[in-house]
C-alpha positions as CSV (number, residue, x, y, z in Angstrom):
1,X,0.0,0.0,0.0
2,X,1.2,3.2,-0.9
3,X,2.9,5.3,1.9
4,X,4.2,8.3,3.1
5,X,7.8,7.8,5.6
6,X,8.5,10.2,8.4
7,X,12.3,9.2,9.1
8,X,13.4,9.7,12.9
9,X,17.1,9.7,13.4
10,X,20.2,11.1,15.4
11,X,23.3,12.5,14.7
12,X,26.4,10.0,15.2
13,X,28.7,13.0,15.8
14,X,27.0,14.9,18.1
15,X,25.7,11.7,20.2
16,X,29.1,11.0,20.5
17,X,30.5,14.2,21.5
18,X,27.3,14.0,24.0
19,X,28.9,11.2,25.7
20,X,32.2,12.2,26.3
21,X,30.5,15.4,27.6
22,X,28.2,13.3,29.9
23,X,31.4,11.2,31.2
24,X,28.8,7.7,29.7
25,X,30.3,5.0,28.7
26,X,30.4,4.4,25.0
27,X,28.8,0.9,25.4
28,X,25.8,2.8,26.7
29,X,24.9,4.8,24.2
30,X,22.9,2.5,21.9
31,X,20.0,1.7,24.6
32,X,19.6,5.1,25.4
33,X,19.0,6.2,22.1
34,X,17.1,2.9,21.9
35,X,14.5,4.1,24.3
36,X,14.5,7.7,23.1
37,X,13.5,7.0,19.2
38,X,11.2,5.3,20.5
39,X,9.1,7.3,22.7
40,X,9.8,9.7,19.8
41,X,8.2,7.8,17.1
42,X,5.2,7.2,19.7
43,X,5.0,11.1,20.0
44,X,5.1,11.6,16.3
45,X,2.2,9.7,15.1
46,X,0.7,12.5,18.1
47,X,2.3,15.4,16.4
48,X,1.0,13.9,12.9
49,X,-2.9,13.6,14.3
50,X,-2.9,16.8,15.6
51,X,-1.2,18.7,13.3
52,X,-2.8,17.5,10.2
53,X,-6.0,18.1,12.1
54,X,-5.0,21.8,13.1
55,X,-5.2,22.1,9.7
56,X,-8.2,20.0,8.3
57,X,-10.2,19.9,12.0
58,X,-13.1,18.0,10.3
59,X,-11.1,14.5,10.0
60,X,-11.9,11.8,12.7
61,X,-9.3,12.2,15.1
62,X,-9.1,8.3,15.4
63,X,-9.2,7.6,11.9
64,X,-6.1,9.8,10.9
65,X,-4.2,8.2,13.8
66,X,-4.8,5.1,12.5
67,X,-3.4,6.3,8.9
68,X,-0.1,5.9,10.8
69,X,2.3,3.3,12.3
70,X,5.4,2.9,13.4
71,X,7.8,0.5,11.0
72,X,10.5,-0.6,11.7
73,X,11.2,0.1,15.1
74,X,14.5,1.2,16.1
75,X,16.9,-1.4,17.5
76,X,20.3,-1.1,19.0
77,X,21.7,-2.4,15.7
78,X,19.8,0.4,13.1
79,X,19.5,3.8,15.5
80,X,16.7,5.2,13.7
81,X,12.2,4.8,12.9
82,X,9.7,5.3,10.6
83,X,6.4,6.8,11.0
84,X,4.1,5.7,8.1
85,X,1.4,7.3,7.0
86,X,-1.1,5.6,4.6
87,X,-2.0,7.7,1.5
88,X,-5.3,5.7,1.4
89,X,-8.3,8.1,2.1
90,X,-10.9,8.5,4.9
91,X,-14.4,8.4,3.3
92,X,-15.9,12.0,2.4
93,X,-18.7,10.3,4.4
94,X,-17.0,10.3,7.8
95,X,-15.7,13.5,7.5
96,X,-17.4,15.9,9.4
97,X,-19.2,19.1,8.1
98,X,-20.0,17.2,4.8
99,X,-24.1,17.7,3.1
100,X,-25.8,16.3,1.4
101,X,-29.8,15.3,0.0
102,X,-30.7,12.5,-0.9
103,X,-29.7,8.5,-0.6
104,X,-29.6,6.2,-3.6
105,X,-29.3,2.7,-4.0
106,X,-26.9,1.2,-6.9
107,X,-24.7,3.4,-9.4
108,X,-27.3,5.1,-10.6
109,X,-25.9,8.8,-10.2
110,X,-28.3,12.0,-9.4
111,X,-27.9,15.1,-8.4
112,X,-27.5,15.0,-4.1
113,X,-26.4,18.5,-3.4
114,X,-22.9,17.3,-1.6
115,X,-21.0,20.0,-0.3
116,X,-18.0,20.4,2.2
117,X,-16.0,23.4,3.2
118,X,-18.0,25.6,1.1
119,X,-17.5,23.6,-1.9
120,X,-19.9,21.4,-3.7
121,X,-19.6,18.4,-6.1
122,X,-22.5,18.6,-8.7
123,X,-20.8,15.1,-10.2
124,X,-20.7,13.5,-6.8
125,X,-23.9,11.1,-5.3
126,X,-24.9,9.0,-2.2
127,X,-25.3,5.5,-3.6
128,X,-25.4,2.0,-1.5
129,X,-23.7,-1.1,-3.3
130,X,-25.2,-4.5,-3.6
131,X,-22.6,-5.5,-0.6
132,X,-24.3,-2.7,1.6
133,X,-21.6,-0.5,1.7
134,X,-22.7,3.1,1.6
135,X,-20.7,6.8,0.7
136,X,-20.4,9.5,-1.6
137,X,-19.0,8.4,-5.3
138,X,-18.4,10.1,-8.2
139,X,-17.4,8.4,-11.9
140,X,-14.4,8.3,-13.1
141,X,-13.0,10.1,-16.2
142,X,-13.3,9.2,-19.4
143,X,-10.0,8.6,-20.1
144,X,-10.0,6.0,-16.9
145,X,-8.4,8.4,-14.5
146,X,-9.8,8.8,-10.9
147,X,-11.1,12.3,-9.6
148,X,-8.9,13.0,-6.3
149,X,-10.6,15.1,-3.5
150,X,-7.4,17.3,-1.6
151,X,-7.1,18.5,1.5
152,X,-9.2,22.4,0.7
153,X,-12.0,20.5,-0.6
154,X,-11.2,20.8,-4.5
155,X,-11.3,17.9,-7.6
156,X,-8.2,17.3,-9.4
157,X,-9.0,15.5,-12.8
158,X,-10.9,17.1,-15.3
159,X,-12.7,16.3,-18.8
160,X,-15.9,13.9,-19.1
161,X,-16.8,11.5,-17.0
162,X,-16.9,7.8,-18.0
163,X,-20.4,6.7,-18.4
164,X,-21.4,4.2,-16.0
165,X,-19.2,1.8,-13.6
166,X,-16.6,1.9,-12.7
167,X,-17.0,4.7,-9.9
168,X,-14.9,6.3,-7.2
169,X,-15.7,6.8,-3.5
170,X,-14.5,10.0,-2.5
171,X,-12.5,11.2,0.8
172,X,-9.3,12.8,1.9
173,X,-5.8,11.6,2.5
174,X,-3.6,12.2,5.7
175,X,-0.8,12.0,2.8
176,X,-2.3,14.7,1.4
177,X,-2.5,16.9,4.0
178,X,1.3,16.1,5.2
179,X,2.5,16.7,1.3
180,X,0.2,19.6,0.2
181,X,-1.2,21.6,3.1
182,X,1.0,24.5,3.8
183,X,3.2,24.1,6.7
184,X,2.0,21.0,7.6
185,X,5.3,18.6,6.7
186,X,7.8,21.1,7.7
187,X,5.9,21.6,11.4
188,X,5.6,17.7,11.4
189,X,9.3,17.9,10.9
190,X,10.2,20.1,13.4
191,X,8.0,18.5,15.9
192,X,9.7,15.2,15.6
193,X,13.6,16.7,15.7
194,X,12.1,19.0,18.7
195,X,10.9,15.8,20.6
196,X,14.3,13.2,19.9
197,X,16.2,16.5,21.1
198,X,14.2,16.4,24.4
199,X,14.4,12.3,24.5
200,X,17.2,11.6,24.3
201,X,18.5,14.2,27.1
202,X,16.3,13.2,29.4
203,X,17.4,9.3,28.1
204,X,20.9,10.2,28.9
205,X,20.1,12.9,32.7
206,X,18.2,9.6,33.8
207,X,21.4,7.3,33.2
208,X,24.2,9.4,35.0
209,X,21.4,9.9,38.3
């Protein structure tokens, strides 16, 4: 599945010239960093929810948290993590503030009235599939290419829709947010350096007590 990476690291050189500083014993450094990273990573998938929700508030706090995990852990042998994040959308029908009229069963698309952020999607409908499941669809293009709803409520893709299956649910991307949202990756960013800072002194004050 198609991911975004938020890489958590340290700094061999400055580690190192921490020790000495610290008077710790070389042979301790990798479990101290061990620990930090991972608290770290733990906060970051934190800084990730709330950030990308600072800036889209309507997302499901619990579904953008679980657009994220942490893979691979660090270890004593690789001193560094990865916070994931899932491109795959949350469904334009769990995101809050969305309207619409209207409920239709099957494919069949009519006008529904959906709107979010101010926006609407004259192309979009309510339909329920044979297997139950229920959302907000549109049709995809003519030339087979799948209409993308961002982050400030707007349709990438253009040009006639396709007549008929297949169809696309629509909803909105933590990945999107992170990439395309002003600010968002280079706070994330920040965040994360910010917090393996504070780790991994605190990591390192609670081994020389």
């Amino acid at each position: 599945m198609a991911k975004d990476l938020v890489e958590i690291k340290v700094d061999d050189k400055q580690l190192r010239r921490m020790a000495r500083q610290l008077g710790v014993a070389r042979k301790q450094i990798p479990k101290v960093l061990v620990r930090a990273l991972r608290k770290t990573a733990t906060q970051t998938r934190t800084i990730i929810k709330n950030t990308v929700r600072g800036k889209v508030p309507e997302l499901p706090a619990s579904r953008v948290h679980k657009k994220t995990y942490i893979n691979p852990k660090a270890t004593t042998s690789k001193l560094s993590t990865i916070v994931n994040i899932f491109l795959s959308t949350i469904p334009l029908k769990m995101i809050k503030g969305v309207r619409g009229k209207g409920r239709y069963r099957g494919a069949k698309a009519k006008q529904s009235y959906i709107t979010w952020k101010g926006q609407s999607f004259p192309n979009a409908f309510r339909a329920t599939m044979p297997s139950g499941h229920m959302g907000i669809f549109m049709r995809k293009y003519a030339d087979g290419s799948k209409p993308i709803l961002t982050w400030n409520a707007k349709i990438l893709g253009g040009g006639d829709l396709a007549k008929g299956l297949p169809i696309q649910e629509l909803g909105a991307s933590v990945g999107d947010v992170y990439h395309n949202a002003p600010g968002v990756k280079a706070s994330i960013d920040k965040q994360a350096s910010e917090k393996l800072r504070v780790n991994i002194v605190s990591q390192f004050n609670r081994l020389i007590k």
